[in-house]
C-alpha positions in Angstrom: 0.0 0.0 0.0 3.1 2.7 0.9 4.9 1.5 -2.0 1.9 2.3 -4.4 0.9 5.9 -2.6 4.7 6.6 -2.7 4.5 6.0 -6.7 1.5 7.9 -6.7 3.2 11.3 -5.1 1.1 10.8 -2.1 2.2 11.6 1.2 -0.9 11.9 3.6 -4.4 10.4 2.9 -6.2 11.2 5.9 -8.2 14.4 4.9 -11.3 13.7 3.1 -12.1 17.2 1.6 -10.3 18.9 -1.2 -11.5 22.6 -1.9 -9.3 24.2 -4.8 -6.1 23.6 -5.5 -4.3 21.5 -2.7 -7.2 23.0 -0.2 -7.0 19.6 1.5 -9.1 20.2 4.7 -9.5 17.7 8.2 -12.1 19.2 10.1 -11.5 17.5 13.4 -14.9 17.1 14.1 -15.1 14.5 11.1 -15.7 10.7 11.5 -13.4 8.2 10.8 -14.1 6.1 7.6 -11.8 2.7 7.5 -11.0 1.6 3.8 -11.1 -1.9 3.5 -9.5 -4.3 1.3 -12.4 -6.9 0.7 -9.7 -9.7 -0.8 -8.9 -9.8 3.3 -10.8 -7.3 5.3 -8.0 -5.8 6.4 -8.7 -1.7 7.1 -6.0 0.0 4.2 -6.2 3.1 5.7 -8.4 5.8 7.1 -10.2 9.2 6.1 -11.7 11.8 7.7 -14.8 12.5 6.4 -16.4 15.5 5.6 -18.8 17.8 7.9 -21.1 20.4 6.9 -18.6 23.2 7.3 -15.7 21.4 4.9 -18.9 20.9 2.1 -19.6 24.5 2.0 -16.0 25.3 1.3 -16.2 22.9 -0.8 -18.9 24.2 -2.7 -17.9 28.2 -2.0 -14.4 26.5 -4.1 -16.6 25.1 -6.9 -18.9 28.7 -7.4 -16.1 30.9 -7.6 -14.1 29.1 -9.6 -17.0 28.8 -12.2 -16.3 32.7 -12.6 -13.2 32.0 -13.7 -13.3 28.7 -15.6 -16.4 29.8 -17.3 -14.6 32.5 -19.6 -11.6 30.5 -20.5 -12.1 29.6 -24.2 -13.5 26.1 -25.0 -9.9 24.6 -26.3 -7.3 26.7 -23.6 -9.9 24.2 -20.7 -9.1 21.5 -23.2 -5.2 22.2 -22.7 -5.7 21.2 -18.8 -7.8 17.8 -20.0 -5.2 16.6 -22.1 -2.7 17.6 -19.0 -5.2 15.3 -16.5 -5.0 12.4 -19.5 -1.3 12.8 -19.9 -1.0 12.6 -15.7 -3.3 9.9 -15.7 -0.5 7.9 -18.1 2.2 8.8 -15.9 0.3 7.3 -12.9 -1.6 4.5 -14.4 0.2 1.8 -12.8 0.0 2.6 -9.2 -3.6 4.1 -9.3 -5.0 1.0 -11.6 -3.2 -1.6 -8.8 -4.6 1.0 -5.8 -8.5 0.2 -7.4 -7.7 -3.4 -7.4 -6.9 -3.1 -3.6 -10.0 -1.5 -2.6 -12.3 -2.8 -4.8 -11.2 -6.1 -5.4 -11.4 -6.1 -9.2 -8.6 -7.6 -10.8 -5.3 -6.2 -11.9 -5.7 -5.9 -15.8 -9.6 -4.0 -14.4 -8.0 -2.2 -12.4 -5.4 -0.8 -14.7 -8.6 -0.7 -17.5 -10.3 1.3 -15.5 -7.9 3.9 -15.6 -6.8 3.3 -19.1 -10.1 4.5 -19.5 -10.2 7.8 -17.8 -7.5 8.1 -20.1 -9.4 7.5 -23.5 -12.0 10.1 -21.9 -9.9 13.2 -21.3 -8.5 12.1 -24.9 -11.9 12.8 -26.3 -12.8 15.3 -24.1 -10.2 17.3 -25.5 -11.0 16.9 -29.2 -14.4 17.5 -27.9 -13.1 21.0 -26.5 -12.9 22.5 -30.5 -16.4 21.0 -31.2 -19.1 22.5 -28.6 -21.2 23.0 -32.0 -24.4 25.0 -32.3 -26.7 25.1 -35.2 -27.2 28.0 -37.5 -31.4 28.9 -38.5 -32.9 30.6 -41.3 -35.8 33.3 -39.6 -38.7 33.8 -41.7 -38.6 37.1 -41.1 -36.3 39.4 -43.6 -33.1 40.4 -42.7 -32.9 38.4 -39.2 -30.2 35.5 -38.2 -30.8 33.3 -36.0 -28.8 30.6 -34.3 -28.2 28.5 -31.3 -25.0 27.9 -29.0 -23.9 26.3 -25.6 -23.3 27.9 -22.7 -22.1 26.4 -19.3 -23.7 25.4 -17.1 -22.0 25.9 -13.5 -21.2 23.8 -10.8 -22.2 20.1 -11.0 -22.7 17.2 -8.5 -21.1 13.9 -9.2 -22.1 11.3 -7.6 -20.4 7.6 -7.8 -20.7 4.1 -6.9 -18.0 1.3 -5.8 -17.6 -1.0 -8.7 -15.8 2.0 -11.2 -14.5 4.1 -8.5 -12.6 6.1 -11.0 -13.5 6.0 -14.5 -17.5 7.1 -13.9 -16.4 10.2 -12.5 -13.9 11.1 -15.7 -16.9 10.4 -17.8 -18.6 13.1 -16.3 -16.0 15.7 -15.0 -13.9 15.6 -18.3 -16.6 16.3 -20.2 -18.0 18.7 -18.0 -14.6 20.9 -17.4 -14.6 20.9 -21.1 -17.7 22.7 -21.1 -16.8 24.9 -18.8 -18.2 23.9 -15.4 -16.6 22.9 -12.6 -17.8 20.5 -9.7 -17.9 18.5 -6.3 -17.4 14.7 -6.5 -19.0 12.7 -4.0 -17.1 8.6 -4.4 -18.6 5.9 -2.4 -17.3 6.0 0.8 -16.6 2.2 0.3 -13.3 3.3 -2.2 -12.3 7.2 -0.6 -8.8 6.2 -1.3 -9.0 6.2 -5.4 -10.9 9.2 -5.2 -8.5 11.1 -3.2 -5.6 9.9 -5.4 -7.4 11.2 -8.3 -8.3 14.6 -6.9 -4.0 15.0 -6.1 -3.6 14.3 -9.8 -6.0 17.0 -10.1 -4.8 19.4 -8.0 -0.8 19.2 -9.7 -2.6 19.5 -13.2 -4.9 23.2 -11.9 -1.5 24.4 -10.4 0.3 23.6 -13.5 -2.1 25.7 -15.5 -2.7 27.9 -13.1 -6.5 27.3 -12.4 -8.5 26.6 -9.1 -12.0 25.6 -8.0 -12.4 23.5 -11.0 -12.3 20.0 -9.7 -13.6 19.6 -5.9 -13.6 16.7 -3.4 -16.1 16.2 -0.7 -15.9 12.4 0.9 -19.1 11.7 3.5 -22.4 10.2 4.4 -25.3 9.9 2.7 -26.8 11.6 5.1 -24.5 14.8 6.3 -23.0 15.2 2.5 -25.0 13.1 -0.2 -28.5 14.7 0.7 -27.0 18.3 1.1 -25.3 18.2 -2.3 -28.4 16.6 -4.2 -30.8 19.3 -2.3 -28.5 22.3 -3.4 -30.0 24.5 -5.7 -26.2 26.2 -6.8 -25.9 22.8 -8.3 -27.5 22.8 -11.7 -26.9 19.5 -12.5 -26.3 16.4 -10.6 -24.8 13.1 -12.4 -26.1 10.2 -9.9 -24.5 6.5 -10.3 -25.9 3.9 -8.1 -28.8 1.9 -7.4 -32.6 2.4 -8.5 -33.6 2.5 -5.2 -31.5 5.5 -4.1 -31.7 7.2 -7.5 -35.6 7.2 -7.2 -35.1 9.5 -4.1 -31.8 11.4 -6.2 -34.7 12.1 -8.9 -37.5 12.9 -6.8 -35.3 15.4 -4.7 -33.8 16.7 -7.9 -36.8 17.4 -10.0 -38.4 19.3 -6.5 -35.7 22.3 -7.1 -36.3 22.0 -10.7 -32.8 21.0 -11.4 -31.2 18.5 -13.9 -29.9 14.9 -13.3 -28.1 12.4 -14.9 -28.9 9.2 -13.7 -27.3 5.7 -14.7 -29.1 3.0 -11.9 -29.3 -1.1 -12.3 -29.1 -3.3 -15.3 -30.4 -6.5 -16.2 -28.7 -7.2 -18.8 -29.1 -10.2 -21.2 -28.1 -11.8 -23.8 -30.1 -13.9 -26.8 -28.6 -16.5 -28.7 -29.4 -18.5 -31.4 -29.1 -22.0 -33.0 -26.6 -20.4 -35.7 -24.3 -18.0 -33.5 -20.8 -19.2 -33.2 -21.0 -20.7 -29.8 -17.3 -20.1 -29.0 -17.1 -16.6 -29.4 -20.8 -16.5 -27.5 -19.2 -18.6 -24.7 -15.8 -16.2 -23.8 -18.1 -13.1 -23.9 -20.7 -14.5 -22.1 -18.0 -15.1 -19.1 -16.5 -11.9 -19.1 -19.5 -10.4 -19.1 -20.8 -12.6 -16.3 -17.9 -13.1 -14.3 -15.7 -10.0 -15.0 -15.6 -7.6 -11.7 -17.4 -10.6 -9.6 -20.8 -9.9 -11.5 -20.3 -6.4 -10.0 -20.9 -4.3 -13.2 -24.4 -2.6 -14.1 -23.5 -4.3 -17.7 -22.9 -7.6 -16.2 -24.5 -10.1 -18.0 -27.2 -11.7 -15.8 -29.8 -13.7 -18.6 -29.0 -15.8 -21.1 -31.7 -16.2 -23.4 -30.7 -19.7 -25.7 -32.4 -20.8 -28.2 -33.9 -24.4 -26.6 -31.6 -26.3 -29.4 -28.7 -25.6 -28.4 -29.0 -24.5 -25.0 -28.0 -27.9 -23.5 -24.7 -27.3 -25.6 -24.0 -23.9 -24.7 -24.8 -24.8 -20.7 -22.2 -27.5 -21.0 -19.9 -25.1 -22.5 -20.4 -22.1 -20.2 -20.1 -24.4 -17.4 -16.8 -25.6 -18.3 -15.6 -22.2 -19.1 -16.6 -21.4 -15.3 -14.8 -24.3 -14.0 -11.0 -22.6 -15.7 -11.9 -19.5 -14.0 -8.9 -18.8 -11.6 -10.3 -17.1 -8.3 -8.0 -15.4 -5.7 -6.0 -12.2 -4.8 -7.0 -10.0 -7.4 -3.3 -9.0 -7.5 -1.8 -11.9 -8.6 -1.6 -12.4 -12.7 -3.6 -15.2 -14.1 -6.4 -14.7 -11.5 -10.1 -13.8 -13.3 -12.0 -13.5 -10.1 -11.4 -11.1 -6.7 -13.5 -10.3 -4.4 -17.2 -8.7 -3.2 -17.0 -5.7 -2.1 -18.0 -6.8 1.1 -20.0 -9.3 3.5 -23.6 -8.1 2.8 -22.7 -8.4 -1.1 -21.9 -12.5 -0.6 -25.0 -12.6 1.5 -27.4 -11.1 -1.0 -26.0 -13.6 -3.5 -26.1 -16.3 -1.6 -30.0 -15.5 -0.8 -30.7 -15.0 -4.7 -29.4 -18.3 -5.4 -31.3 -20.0 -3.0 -35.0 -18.2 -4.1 -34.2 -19.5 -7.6 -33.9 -23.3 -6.6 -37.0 -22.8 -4.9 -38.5 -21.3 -7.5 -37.5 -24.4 -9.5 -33.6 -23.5 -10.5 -30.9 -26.1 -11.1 -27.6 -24.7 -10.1 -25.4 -26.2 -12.9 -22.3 -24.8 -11.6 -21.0 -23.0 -8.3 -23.0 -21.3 -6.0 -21.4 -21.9 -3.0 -18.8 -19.3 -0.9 -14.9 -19.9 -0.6 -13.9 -19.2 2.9 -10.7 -20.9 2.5 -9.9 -17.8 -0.1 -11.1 -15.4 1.9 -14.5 -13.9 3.9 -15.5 -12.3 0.1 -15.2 -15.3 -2.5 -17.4 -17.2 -3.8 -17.9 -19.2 -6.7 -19.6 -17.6 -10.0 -22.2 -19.6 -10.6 -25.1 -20.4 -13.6 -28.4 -21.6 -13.0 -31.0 -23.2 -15.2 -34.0 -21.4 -14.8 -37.4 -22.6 -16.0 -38.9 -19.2 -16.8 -38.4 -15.8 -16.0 -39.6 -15.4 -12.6 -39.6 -12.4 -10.3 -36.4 -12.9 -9.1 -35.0 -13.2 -12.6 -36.5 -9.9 -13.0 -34.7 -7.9 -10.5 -30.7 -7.1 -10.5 -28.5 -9.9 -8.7 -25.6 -8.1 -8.0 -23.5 -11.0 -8.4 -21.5 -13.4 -10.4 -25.2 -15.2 -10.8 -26.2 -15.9 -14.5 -29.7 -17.2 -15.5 -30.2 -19.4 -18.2 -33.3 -19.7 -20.1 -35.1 -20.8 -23.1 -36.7 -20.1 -26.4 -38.6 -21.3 -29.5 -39.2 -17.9 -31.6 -37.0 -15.0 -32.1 -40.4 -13.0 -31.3 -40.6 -14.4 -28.0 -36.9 -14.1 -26.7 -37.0 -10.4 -27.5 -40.5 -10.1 -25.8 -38.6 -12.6 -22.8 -35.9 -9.9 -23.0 -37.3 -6.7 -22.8 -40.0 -8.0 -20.0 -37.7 -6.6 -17.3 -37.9 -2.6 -15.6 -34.4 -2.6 -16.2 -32.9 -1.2 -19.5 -29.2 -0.8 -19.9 -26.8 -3.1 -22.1 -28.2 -5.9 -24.3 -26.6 -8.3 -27.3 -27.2 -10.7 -29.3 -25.3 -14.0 -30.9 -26.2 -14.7 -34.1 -25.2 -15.4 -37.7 -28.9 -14.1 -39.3 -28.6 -10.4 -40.7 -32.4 -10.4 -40.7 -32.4 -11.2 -37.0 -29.6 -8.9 -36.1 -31.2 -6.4 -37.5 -34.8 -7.2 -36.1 -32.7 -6.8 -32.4 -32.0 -3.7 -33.7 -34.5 -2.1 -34.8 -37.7 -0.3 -33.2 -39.5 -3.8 -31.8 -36.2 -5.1 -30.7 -34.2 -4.5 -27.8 -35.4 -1.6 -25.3 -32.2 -0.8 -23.8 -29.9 2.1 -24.0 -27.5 -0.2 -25.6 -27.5 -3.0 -28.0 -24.6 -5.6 -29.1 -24.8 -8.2 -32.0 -21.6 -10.8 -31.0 -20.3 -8.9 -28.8 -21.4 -9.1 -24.6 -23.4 -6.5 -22.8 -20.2 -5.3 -20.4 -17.1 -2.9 -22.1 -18.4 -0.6 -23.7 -15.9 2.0 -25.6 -16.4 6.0 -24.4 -16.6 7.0 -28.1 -20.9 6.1 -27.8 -23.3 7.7 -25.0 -23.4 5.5 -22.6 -26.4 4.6 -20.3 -29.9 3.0 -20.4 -34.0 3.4 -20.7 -36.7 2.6 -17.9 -35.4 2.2 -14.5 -32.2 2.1 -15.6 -32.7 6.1 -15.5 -32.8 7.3 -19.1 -28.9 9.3 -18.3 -26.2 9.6 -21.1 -22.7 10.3 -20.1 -19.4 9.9 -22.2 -19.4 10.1 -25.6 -21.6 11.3 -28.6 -23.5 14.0 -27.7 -23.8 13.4 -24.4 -22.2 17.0 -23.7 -25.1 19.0 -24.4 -26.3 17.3 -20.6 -23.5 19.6 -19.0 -24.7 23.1 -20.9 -27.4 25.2 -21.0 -28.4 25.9 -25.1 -29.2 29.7 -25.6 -31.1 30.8 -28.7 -30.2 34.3 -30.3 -31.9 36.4 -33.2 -29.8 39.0 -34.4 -31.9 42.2 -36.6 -30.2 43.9 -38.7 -32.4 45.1 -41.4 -33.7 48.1 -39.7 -37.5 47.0 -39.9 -39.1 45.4 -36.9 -41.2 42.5 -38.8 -43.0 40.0 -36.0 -43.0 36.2 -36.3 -45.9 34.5 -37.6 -47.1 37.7 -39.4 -48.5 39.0 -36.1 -49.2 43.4 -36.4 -48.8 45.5 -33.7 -48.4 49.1 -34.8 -48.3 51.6 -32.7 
């Protein structure tokens, strides 16, 4: 743990607010949060959360710095992205292996992870010469008329355990790009990535000689999490997490009359027919199910098989579970870490045991592995004989369903009969049922695959999902406008004062 702060540059974690540039503040009136390591429970170190006090000087960091950030042209705030990406390659080792310790996903994750926050600021950068407005033709003589983007001010971000780092690039990238600046709340089960990221920060403001623009405020739901979704000087608030809590996120939101982004639970699934090349189907259905112990909102969770060939593809997928190497997340060659905690293995273990009693056959796994460690278990499929209501819901697990179909019609009608709508895909050969997927009476998520799985996706497309997976976009495409405010201007210069729609009023 030293040796990776020490290559990160860091020499005290303990303060859990960051206000400006190097404004690291330890009220001592704070309570203690331990960081735990969940591949052995062991406390990695301990932070100082945030009161009320440090959050308004958090937030009194973020307003006035808007002042300032705001009039900085679009591409001189693109300069300081490509600084934060081009600090995020110098660091990428020791802050990719410090996720892996306190999160538990595995070593080439971990380093993803930030190899994405990377690709981000990348884009975010190009994006910086491309805020692009449209240009209108007025119907009345001698008038222009056209739109442009404006920022927006100070945002909320808001993140969630299982992409400690890379959810808040997607949003404070983009959004410093656009000229806001913000307050990031991380779980408070990983404070430790988010304080390493926010001392990459600070070195890249000081370098350029900015402040205010990225903000840190680690706390409570309760004392920090409701104060910063309540507070009107935040425009905009970017919410990760679960449904449950981003129903309230929503409903507190939308009472000031304010903005959210909100990406909540997926569902996700997967069809695949009689003619899909069951070996490619097989390694992406793994990763997808399996990859960051099931702890992904793209993890795939149903398998929809055609009834054919799903004996065969069971067989395979359970094999393909048995190679799976499970241990310190650490180590190379190991595909499997940790939960993030106790509660996580005991909500598993109670999902698996209401689908065997709902008429499940646990074809491989579902059992714990205390030998490993408190945290491991075993990923595990289950037949299922229909889609029942557990099926329905998000197991936040390494738990994959299995079920089956006769007609194309009625595995996207199987598919699509869950509230959840994030990441989908399909395995199949057919261009006419590829493209049915596709189309309007296919898939209902936010994102759709044909042979590829429903978890990875690149930052290049919006990212983010329909129903109550919250309708938010964040990353790529034109997911920016979400950060701005879009002003409309007329501009007379004829000397006449004509009135739309032919409307006289002469006086």
């Amino acid at each position: 743990m030293l040796e990776i702060l020490r290559k990160l540059g860091i020499e005290a974690i303990n303060a859990g607010v960051c206000a400006g540039v190097d404004g690291w503040m330890r009220d001592d009136d704070g309570v203690p949060l331990p960081s735990i390591n969940p591949a052995n429970n062991e406390t990695i170190a301990t932070v100082i959360q945030a009161t009320a006090g440090d959050y308004e000087r958090a937030m009194n960091a973020a307003q006035a710095g808007f002042e300032r950030w705001r009039v900085m042209p679009a591409p001189k705030r693109g300069d300081v992205i490509r600084d934060l990406g081009n600090a995020l390659r110098e660091y990428k080792e020791p802050l990719g292996e410090l996720v892996t310790l306190e999160n538990g996903k595995i070593r080439s994750e971990g380093l993803g992870e930030v190899q994405e926050m990377i690709d981000i600021c990348d884009f975010a950068v190009g994006l910086s010469r491309q805020l692009y407005g449209l240009t209108m033709h007025s119907e009345r003589p001698g008038h222009r008329m056209y739109e442009q983007w404006h920022p927006l001010g100070p945002i909320g971000i808001i993140t969630a355990f299982n992409f400690p780092v890379a959810v808040w690039s997607w949003n404070a990238a983009i959004a410093a790009v656009c000229g806001d600046t913000m307050i990031w709340k991380p779980s408070p089960t990983t404070p430790l990535t988010a304080i390493a990221v926010q001392h990459i920060c600070n070195r890249v403001m000081a370098k350029h000689g900015v402040d205010g623009v990225f903000n840190l405020v680690i706390g409570d739901n309760d004392e920090i999490g409701e104060r910063l979704i309540g507070d009107e000087r935040l425009p905009l608030i970017s919410f990760t997490g679960s449904i449950r809590v981003g129903r309230q996120v929503a409903q507190a939101v939308a009472a000031r009359l304010g903005r959210c982004i909100l990406e909540l639970g997926g569902n996700n699934g997967i069809i695949v027919s009689a003619d899909a090349d069951l070996e490619l189907a097989t390694r992406a259905i793994v990763f997808g199910a399996v990859g960051t112990a099931g702890q992904r909102c793209t993890t795939t969770r149903r398998l929809i098989v055609e009834r054919s060939i799903v004996d065969e593809l069971s067989e395979r997928l359970a094999r393909a579970y048995k190679s799976v190497t499970i241990g310190n997340p650490m180590r190379d060659g190991v595909l499997l870490g940790p939960m993030i905690n106790g509660q996580a293995v005991d909500n598993m273990m109670s999902a698996i045991e209401t689908a065997v009693a709902d008429g499940g056959k646990v074809l491989t796994g579902g059992g714990k592995l205390p030998d490993i460690g408190d945290n491991f278990v075993e990923p595990t499929i289950i037949r299922m004989p229909a889609q029942t209501p557990l099926v329905c819901e998000e197991t936040f697990a390494p738990v994959l369903y299995i079920m089956a179909y006769d007609t194309l019609d009625e595995a996207i009608a199987l598919h699509n009969a869950v509230p959840q709508g994030l990441s989908s895909a399909m395995f199949t050969r057919d261009l006419l049922a590829a493209e049915r997927f596709l189309s309007q009476a296919g898939s209902d998520c936010g994102i759709a695959n044909i042979n590829i799985g429903t978890s990875g996706a690149e930052i290049g497309g919006a990212f983010g999902g329909e129903k109550e997976t919250g309708g938010g976009r964040e990353s790529g495409s034109d997911a920016w406008k979400a950060y701005m405010r879009r002003q409309t201007n007329t501009i007379n210069y004829s000397g006449e004062l004509p009135l739309a729609q032919g409307v006289k009023f002469e006086v």
